[in-house]
N, C-alpha and C positions, 0 to 999 in steps of 0.2 A: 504493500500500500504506500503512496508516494504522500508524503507530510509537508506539506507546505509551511515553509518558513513563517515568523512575526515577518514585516518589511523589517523592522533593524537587522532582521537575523540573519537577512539573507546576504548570498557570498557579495560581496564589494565589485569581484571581480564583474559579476555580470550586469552590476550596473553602469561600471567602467566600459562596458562593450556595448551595453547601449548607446552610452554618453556618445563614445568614440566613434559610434557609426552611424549617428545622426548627427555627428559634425563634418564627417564623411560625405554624407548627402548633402549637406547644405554650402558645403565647398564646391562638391558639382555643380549644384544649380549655381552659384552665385559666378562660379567659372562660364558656363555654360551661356548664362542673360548676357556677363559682358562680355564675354567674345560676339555674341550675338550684336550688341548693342554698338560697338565699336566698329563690327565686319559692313553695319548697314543694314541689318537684317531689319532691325525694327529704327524706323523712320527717328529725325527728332520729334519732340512729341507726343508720340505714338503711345496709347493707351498699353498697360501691360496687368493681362486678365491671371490672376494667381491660378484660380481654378485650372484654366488652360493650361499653365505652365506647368502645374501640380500633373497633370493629364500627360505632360508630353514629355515631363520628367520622374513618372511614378512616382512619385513622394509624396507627401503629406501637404497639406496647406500650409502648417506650421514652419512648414520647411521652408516653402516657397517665401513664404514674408519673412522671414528672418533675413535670407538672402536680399529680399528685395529691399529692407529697411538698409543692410550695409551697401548695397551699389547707392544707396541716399547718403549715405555720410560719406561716400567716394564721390559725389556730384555728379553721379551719373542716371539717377535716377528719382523723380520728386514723389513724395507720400504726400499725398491732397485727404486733408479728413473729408468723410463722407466721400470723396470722389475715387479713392483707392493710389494706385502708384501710374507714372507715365515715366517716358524717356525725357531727359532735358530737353529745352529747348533749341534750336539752334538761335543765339541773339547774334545778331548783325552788329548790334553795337559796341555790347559787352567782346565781340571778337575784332570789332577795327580797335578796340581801345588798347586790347592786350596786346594787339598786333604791333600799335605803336609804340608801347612801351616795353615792348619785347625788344624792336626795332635798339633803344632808344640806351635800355640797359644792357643786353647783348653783344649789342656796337659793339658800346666804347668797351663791356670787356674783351672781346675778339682783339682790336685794335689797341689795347695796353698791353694781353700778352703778344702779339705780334711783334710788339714794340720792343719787348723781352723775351721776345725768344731766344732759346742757344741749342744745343744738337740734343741734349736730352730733351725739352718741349719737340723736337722735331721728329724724335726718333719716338716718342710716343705717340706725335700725330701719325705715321706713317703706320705705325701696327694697330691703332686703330679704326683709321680708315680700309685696311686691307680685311682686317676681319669682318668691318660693316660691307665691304665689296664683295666680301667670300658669302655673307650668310643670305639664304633664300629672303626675297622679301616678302612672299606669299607662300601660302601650301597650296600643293597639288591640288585641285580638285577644288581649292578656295579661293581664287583669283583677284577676290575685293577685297580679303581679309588679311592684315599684316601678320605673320607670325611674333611670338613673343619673343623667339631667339632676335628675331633682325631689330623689333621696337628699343631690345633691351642694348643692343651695338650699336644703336642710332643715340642712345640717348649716352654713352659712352664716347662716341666721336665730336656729340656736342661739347659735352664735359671738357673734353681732351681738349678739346679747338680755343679753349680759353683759360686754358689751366696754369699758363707760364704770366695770367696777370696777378699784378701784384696785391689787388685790392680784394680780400677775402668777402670781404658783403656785396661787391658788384657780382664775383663768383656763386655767393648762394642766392641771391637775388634772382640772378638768372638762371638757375637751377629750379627755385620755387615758381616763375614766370612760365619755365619748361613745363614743370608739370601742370600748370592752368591748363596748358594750351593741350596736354594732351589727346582729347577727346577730339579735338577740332580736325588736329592733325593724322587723327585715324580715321577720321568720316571724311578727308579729304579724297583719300582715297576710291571708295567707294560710289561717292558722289562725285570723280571727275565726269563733265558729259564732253569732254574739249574731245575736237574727230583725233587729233593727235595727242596719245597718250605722254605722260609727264617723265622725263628723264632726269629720276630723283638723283641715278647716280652720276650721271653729270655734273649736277650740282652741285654733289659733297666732291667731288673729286679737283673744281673748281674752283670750292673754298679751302682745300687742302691744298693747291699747288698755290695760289693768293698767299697763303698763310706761311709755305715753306718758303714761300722767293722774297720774302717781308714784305710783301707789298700792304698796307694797314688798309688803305682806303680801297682798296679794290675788293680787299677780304670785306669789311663791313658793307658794298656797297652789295654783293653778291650775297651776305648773310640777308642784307632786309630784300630782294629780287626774292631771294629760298622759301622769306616766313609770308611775304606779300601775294606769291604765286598760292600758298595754302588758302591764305584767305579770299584769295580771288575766284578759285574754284568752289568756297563755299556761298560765296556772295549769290554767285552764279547759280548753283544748284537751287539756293533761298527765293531766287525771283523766277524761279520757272517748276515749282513745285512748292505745294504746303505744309510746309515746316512746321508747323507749329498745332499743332491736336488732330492730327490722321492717326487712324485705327489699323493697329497691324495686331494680324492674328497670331498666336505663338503656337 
């Protein structure tokens, strides 16, 4: 005959394995909404029905809003009382703003360490740009979608490309500006509609030789053409589609 424990009594361990595998689930889903959310899948906007997601992720509801409450405190996702969760919006303003003040503090760090560079700043730009050249920027079969290896070498090359300035708060400044813009510069992607697609790696290879040959103003001149070409395609995609509360199914 099987005896069923007090709850005190029972083994620790197997509520440890609960714990453990409903945070298991709720790492998936919350993996799963933002890659979705990031790839383009769901629109900005774009209503997000837990039930559905609960449906298309077998898990619990409980699951589902847990996840969706942290893609909220990530800003990638808003909790509306009464009205449930949506995608951010995409703002036109709030992204020329950041853009310019990306522009503005980015610059002048690119153009201080350029200023100071020496063969170690340079020999670190060079292995960092060849690993962001080496790593896939999409997956097979997912053409919109950036992978996390190339986002995580993208954001390394930036790092790198301003590392030899001197000024440590222009440094984090522009690292915290970075990650504002994160979301922007993932749905750029997605939503280019230009007939000629975008040669990102031209780009960085552009700001890389700018930077190796010291040229300062050419490096910053071509860092804000990198962050203005982002916002241009979103600008674009904003005024030929609605951005702002379309209903995508999960």
């Amino acid at each position: 005959m099987m005896v069923r424990l007090p709850k005190e009594e029972r083994p620790i361990g197997s509520v440890a394995a609960k714990g453990s595998a409903a945070r298991s689930l709720g790492a998936a889903v919350h993996a799963g909404v933002r890659a979705a959310i990031l790839g383009g899948r769901f629109e900005p906007g774009a209503r997000l029905s837990p039930r559905e997601l609960a449906v298309e992720f077998q898990v619990s509801l409980s699951v589902v809003r847990e996840a969706l409450s942290r893609l909220a405190e990530q800003g990638l996702v808003v909790a509306m009382p009464q009205l449930g969760f949506s995608v951010v919006d995409l703002n036109i303003d709030d992204l020329r703003d950041l853009t310019r003040v990306r522009v503005l503090i980015e610059g002048e760090a690119l153009r201080d360490a350029v200023l100071h560079a020496d063969v170690d700043y340079e020999s670190r730009l060079v292995a960092a740009h060849h690993r962001l050249a080496r790593t896939p920027l999409t997956a097979e079969g997912t053409p919109a979608t950036i992978t996390e290896d190339w986002a995580s070498a993208h954001a390394v090359f930036h790092d790198t490309l301003i590392s030899a300035c001197i000024s440590s708060r222009l440094r984090e400044m522009a690292a915290r500006l970075r990650d504002q813009s994160e979301l922007y510069r993932r749905w750029s992607g997605p939503f280019d509609t230009a007939a000629e697609p975008r040669d990102v790696a031209r780009e960085h290879r552009e700001l890389m030789e700018a930077a190796l040959d010291h040229d300062a103003e050419r490096a910053v001149d071509l860092l804000a053409a990198h962050f203005g070409l982002t916002t241009s395609i979103l600008i674009d995609y904003a005024t030929t589609h609605d951005a702002t509360g379309s209903e995508a199914s999960a």
